[in-house]
N, C-alpha and C positions, 0 to 999 in steps of 0.2 A: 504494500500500500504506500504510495506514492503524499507527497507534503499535500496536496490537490484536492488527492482522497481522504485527506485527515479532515481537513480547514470543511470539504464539503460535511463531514459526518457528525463535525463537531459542533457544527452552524444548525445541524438538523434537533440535536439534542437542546441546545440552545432554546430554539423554537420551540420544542415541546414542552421544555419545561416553564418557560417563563411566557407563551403565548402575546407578542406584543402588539400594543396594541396604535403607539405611534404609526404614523404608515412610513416615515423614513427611517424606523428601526425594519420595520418590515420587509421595504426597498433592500437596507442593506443584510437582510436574513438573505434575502434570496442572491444577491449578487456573490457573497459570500461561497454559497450552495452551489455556484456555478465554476467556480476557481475549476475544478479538473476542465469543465467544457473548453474555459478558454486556454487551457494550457494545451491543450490538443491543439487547439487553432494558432500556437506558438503565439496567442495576444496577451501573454499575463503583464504585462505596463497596460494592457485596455483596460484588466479587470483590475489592476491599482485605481487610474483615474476612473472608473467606475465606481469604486466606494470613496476614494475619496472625494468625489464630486458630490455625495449624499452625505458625510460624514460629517458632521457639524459637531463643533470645539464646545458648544457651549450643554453639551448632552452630557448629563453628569447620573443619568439615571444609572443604576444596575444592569439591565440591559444594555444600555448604550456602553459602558464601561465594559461587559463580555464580548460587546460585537470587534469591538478595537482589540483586542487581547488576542481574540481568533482572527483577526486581520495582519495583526502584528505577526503574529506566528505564522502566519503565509508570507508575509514579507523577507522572513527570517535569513534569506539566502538570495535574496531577489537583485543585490548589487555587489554580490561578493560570490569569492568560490563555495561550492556547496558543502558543508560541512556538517559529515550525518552525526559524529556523538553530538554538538552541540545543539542538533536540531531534534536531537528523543531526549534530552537533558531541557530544551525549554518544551516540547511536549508533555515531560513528565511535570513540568512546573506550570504549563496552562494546567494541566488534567487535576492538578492538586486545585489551583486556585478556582477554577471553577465545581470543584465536588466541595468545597469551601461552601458555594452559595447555592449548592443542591442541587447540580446540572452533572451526572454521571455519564461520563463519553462512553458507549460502549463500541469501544476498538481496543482490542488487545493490543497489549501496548509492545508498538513495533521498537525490536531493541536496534533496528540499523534502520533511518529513515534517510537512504541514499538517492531519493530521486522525487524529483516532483511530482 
């Protein structure tokens, strides 16, 4: 399972636990959920400025706070060389902080996460 297929799985759990009800948390549920799509279309800078063009600084909600967190963790490797223990090391550090606020990833947790 590929950084893509994490960010989509985790974005899903996201949703179901916290059901939002902003529509630009919404927006960016779903853009989130699409990261593998566009990574196949070799567009992941589309699907940056795709949330980033929804993501507003001033969203302090709980929600909004896990949408950036699982955003950030797809960005993780997006201008540098890919580096898989540091990327199941902040895996494991989303997977904590959000079971923190009652959102269980269920994805085995991948111990080499070498490829987008």
């Amino acid at each position: 399972m590929g950084v893509a297929d994490v960010v989509r799985t985790v974005a899903k759990a996201v949703a179901r636990v916290t059901n939002p009800t902003d529509p630009l948390d919404r927006i960016r549920l779903r853009i989130l959920q699409l990261m593998p799509d566009y990574r196949d279309a070799h567009k992941l800078v589309a699907w940056e400025y795709a949330f980033k063009g929804v993501a507003s600084d001033t969203n302090e909600s709980d929600v909004g706070r896990m949408l950036q967190e699982v955003f950030d963790f797809g960005m993780l490797n997006a201008y540098a060389q890919f580096d898989g223990p540091r990327t199941v090391a902040a895996f494991r550090q989303l997977s904590d902080w959000l079971a923190e606020r009652g959102v269980v990833v269920a994805v085995p947790e991948p111990r080499e996460l070498t490829k987008w």
